[in-house]
C-alpha positions in Angstrom: 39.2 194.5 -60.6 39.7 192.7 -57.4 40.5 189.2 -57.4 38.7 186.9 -55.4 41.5 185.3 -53.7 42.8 188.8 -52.7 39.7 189.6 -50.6 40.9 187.8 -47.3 44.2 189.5 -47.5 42.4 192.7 -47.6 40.2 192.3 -45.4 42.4 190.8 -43.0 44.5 194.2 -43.5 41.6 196.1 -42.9 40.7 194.3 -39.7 44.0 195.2 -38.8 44.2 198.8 -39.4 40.8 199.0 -37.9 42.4 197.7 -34.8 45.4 200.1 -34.7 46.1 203.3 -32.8 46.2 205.0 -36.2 43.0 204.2 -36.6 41.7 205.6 -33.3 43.8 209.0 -34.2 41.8 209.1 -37.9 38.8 208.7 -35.7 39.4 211.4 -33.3 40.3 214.0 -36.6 37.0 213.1 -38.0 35.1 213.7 -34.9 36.8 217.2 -34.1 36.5 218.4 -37.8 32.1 216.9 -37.6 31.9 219.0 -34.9 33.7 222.0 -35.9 32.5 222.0 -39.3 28.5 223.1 -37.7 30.4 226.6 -36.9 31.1 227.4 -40.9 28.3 229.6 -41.6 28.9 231.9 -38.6 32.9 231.5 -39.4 31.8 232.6 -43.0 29.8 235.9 -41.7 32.6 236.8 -39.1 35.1 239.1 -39.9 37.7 236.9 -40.8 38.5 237.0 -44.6 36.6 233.5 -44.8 34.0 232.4 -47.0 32.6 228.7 -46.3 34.9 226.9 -48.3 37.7 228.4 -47.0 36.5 228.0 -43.4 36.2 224.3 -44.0 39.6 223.7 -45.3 41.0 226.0 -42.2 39.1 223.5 -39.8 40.2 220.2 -41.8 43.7 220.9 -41.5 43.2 222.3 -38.1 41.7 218.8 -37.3 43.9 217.1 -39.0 46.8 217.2 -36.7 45.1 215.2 -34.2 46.3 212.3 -36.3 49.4 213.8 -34.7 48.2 213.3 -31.1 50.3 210.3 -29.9 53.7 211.1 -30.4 53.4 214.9 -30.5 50.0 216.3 -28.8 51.4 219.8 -28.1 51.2 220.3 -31.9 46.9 220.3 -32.0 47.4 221.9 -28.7 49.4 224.8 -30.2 47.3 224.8 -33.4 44.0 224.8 -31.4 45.2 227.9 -29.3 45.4 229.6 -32.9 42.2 228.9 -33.9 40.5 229.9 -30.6 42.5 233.4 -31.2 41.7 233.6 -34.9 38.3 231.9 -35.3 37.4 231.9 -32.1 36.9 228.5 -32.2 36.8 225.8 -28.5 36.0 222.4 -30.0 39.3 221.9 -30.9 41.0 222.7 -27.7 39.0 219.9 -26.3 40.2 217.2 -28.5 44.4 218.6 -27.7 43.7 219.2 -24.0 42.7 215.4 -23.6 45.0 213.9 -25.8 48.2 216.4 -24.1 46.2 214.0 -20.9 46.4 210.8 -22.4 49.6 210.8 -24.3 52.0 213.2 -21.5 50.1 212.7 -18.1 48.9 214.6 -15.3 51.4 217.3 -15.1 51.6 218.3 -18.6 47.8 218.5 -19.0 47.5 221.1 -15.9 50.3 223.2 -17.5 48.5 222.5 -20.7 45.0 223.6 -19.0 46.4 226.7 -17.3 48.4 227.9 -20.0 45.0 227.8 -22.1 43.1 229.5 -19.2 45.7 232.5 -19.2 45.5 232.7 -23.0 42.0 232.6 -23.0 41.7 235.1 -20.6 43.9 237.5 -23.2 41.9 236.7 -25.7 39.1 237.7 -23.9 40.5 241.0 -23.4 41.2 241.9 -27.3 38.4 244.1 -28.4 37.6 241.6 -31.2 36.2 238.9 -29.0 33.1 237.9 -30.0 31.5 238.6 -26.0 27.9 237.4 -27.1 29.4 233.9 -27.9 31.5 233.6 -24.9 30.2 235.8 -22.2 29.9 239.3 -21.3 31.4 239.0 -18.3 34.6 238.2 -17.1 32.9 235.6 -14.6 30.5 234.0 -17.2 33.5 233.6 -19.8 35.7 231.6 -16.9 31.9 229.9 -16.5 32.5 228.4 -19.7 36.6 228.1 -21.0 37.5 227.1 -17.3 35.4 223.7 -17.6 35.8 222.9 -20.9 39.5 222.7 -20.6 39.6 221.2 -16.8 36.8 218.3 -18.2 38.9 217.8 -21.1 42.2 217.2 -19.4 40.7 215.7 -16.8 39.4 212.6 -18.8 42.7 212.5 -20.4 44.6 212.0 -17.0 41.9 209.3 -15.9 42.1 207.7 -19.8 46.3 207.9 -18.9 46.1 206.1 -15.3 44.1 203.5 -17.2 46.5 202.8 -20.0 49.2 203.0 -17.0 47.3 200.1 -15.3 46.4 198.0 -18.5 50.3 198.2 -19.4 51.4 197.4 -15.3 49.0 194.6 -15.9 50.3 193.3 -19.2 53.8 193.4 -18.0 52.9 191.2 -14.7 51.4 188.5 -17.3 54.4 188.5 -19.1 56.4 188.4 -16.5 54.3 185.5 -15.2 54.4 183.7 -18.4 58.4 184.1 -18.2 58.3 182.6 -15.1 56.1 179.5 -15.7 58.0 179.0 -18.9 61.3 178.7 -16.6 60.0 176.7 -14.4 58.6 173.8 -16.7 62.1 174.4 -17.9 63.7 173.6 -14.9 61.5 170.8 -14.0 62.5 169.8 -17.4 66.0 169.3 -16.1 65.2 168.2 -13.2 63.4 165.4 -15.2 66.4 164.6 -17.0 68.2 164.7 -13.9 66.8 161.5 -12.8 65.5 159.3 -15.5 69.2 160.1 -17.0 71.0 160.1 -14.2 69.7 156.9 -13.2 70.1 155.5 -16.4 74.0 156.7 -16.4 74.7 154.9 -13.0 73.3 151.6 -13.8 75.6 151.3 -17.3 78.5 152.9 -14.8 77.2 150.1 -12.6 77.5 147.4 -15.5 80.6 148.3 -17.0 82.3 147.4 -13.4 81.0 144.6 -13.0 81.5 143.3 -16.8 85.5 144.8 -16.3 85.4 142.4 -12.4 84.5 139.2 -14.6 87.4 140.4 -18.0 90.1 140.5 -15.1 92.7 140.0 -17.0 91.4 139.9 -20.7 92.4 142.4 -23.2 88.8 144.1 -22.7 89.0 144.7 -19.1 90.5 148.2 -19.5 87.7 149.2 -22.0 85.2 148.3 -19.5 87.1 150.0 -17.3 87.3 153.4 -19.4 83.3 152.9 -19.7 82.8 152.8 -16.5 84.6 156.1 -15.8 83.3 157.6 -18.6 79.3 156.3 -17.1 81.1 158.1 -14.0 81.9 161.7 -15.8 78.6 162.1 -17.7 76.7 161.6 -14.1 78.3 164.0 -12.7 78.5 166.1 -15.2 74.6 166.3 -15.4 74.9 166.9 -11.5 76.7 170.0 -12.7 74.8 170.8 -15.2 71.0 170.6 -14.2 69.4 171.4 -11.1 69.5 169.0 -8.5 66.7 167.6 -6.7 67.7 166.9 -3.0 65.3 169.8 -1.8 62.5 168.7 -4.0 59.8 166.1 -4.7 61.0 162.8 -7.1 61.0 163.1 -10.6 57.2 163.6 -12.5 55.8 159.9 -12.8 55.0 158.5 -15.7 52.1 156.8 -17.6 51.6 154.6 -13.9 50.3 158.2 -12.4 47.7 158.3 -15.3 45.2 156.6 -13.1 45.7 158.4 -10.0 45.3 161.7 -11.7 41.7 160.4 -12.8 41.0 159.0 -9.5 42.0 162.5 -8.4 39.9 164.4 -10.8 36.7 162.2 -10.3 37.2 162.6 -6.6 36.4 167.0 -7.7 33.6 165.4 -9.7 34.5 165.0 -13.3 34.4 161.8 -14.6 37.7 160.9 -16.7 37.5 158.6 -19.8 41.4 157.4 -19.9 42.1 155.4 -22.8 45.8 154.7 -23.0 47.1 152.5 -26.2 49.3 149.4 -25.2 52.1 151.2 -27.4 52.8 154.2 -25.6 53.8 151.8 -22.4 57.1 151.0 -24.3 57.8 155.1 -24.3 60.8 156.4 -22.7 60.6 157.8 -19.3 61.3 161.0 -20.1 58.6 161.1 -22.3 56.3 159.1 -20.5 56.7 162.4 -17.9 55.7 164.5 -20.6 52.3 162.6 -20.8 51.5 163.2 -17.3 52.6 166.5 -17.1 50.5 167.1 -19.9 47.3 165.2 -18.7 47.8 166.7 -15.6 47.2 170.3 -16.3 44.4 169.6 -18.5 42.1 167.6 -15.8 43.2 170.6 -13.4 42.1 173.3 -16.1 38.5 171.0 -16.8 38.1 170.7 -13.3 38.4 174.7 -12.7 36.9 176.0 -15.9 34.2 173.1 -15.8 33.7 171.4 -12.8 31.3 168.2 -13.2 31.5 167.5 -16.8 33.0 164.7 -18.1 36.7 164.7 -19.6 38.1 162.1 -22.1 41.8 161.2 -22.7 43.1 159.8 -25.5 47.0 158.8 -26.1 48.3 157.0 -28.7 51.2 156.4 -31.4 50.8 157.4 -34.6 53.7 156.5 -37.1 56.6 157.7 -35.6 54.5 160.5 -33.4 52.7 160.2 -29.9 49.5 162.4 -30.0 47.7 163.5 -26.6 44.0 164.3 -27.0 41.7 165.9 -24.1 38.5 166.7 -24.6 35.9 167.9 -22.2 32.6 169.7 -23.3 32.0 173.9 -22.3 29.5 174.2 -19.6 26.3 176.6 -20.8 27.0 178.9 -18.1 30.3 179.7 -16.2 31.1 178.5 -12.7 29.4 179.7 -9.8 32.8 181.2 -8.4 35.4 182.2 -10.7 38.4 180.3 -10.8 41.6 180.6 -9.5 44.2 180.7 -12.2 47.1 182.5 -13.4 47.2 181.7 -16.8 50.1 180.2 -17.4 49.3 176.5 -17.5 48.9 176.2 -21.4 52.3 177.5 -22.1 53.8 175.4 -19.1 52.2 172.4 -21.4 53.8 174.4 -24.4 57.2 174.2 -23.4 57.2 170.6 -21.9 56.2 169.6 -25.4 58.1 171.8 -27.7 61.3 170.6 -25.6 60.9 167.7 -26.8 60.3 168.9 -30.6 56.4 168.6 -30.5 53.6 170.7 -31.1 51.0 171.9 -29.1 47.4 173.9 -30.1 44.7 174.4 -27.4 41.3 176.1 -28.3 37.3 175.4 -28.3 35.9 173.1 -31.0 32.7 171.5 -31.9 30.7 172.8 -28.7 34.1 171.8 -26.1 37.4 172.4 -25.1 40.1 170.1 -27.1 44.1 170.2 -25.8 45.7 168.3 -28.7 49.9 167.6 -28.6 52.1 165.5 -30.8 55.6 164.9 -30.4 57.8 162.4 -31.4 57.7 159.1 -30.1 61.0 157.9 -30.2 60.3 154.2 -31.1 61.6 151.9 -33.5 58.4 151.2 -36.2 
C-alpha cells in the first residue's frame, strides 16, 4: 500500500518523466504499433507463417525500437525496411524516416528517403509483392512510397531546424544571463572601488596627520606605518578592481531612493516608498545595493505594468535588511510588448547574493512581489 506522504514524490516523478524525451519516444512506439496493429488480420491471412498473435508481437517489437530513435534512428529505419520487405508493411517507415529527420538532419534524411525509394522499388519487383495493395503500376506504386517517405522526412528536417533554433535561442539567453551576471559583478567592484577606496584614503589621510602632531613621540612611526599601509591597500584595490575614470560615479545610495520614485511616477506609476529610519545608518556599500535593487524593480513595474501603483518597503529585521516591492498584475498585458532582455532579476540576484543575501521573485496574492534579505551589518 502507498503511503500518503509518498504520493507527492511520486507524482512529482511522474510529472517529471511525463516531461522527458523518454517519454515522447514511449509515445511515438505506441502510436506506430496503434497504427500498425489495424493491418493484423490481413498480416494473419498473408502468406507469411503468421497467425494474429504472432503478427502482433512482430509489430510490437518492430515498434519498439523507436524508443531507440534519439540516439540511434537508423536502427527503426533498418528494422522498418525489413518489415516493408517481409510484411509488407509502410507505417513504420514513416515513424524512422522522420525521426532519421529530426535526430541526423537534412542530409541523412534524403539519403535515408532515397535509399528507401530504391529499396522499395526492389521490392516492388519481387514477384511476391502484394501489387493490389501498393499499385499495379510502376507509376501508381512511386504515387504512393515516393510521398510517404519525402512527407515523412520532410517534417523531420523542419522539426530539426526548429530544435536548431530553440537551442541557438537558449544558448543566446545564457549567454546573456552570463553577461548580465558579469556585469553587476563588475559594477560590484567598481562599487567597492569607491566607497572603499575612499574610505582607505581618508584613514591614509588621518594617520598623517595624527603621525605630523606625535613628531617625535614613540607612536609617530606607527602612524607612520598606518599611513603607508592606508597607502598599499588603495592602491592595491586600484589593481585589483576595475577602475572608474571612463565611467559614471559609484551607484548612490538610500538619497537616490526618492529620485528613482520621482522618476517612476513621471512614466506614471505612483511609488509608495517607505524607508525605516534604521536602514539610514547602513553602510554604503550596502546602501548601493538598496538602490540597485529598487531600481530594477520600478523599471520592471513600469514595463510589465505601466500605471499601477508600486509600494516599497525597506527595513531591518534583527540582524537582516529585507527589501519588499510590490506592485499589483494588470488584467490584461500592455498594449506594446516590452522591451526586455531578461536578465534584470538575476542582475538583482547577484548584487544580493554578493553580499550573502537571498533573493526570490514571483507572483503572489493577485501581484508581483520582489522580496531580498541580506545582512545588515549593524551592531543590535
Amino acid at each position: 500500500m502507498v503511503r500518503p506522504s509518498t504520493l507527492p514524490a511520486l507524482r512529482r516523478r511522474v510529472d517529471r518523466w511525463a516531461g522527458s524525451p523518454r517519454a515522447l519516444d514511449v509515445v511515438a512506439a505506441l502510436s506506430a504499433f496503434a497504427l500498425m496493429v489495424l493491418d493484423v488480420p490481413g498480416l494473419a491471412r498473408a502468406d507469411n507463417s503468421l497467425t494474429g498473435v504472432t503478427a502482433t508481437l512482430v509489430l510490437a517489437a518492430g515498434a519498439a525500437t523507436l524508443v531507440m530513435r534519439r540516439r540511434a534512428p537508423w536502427v527503426p529505419y533498418l528494422v522498418a525496411l525489413a518489415l516493408m520487405g517481409w510484411l509488407h508493411e509502410v507505417t513504420l517507415i514513416q515513424f524512422a524516416l522522420y525521426s532519421v529527420g529530426r535526430f541526423r538532419g537534412r542530409r541523412a534524411a534524403v539519403a535515408a528517403t532515397l535509399l528507401y525509394i530504391g529499396v522499395a522499388y526492389a521490392y516492388f519487383q519481387l514477384p511476391g509483392w502484394p501489387a493490389e495493395q501498393h499499385g499495379d503500376t510502376l507509376s501508381d506504386f512511386l504515387s504512393l512510397i515516393v510521398p510517404v517517405g519525402v512527407l515523412a522526412a520532410g517534417v523531420g528536417i523542419a522539426a530539426h531546424r526548429q530544435d536548431l533554433v530553440r537551442a541557438l535561442e537558449s544558448q543566446r539567453r545564457e549567454a546573456a544571463a552570463r553577461q548580465a551576471v558579469q556585469e553587476e559583478r563588475i559594477q560590484v567592484g567598481r562599487d567597492v572601488h569607491d566607497l572603499v577606496g575612499r574610505e582607505l584614503t581618508v584613514l591614509a589621510v588621518r594617520a598623517e596627520v595624527l603621525a605630523v602632531r606625535a613628531r617625535g613621540e614613540a607612536h609617530r612611526k606607527d602612524f607612520e606605518e598606518l599611513a603607508d599601509t592606508a597607502r598599499r591597500a588603495h592602491l592595491m584595490l586600484n589593481e585589483t578592481l576595475v577602475r572608474r575614470a571612463d565611467r559614471d560615479g559609484a551607484t548612490p545610495g538610500l538619497e537616490g531612493l526618492a529620485d528613482l520614485a520621482a522618476e517612476s511616477e513621471r512614466m506614471g506609476s505612483p511609488v509608495e516608498l517607505d524607508v525605516a529610519e534604521e536602514v539610514k545608518a547602513l553602510s554604503p556599500l550596502r546602501q548601493t545595493a538598496v538602490h540597485r535593487v529598487v531600481k530594477e524593480c520600478l523599471t520592471n513595474a513600469a514595463k510589465h505594468a505601466p500605471g499601477l501603483p508600486v509600494r516599497v518597503r525597506i527595513g531591518v529585521a534583527g540582524p537582516d535588511l529585507w527589501i519588499e516591492v510590490r506592485n499589483p498584475l494588470p488584467k490584461a498585458p500592455p498594449d506594446r510588448a516590452p522591451v526586455s532582455t531578461g536578465t534584470g532579476l538575476l542582475s538583482m540576484d547577484e548584487r544580493v547574493a554578493s553580499m550573502g543575501g537571498t533573493f526570490t521573485a514571483g507572483e503572489e496574492d493577485g501581484g508581483y512581489v520582489v522580496r531580498a534579505t541580506l545582512p545588515s551589518g549593524l551592531s543590535r
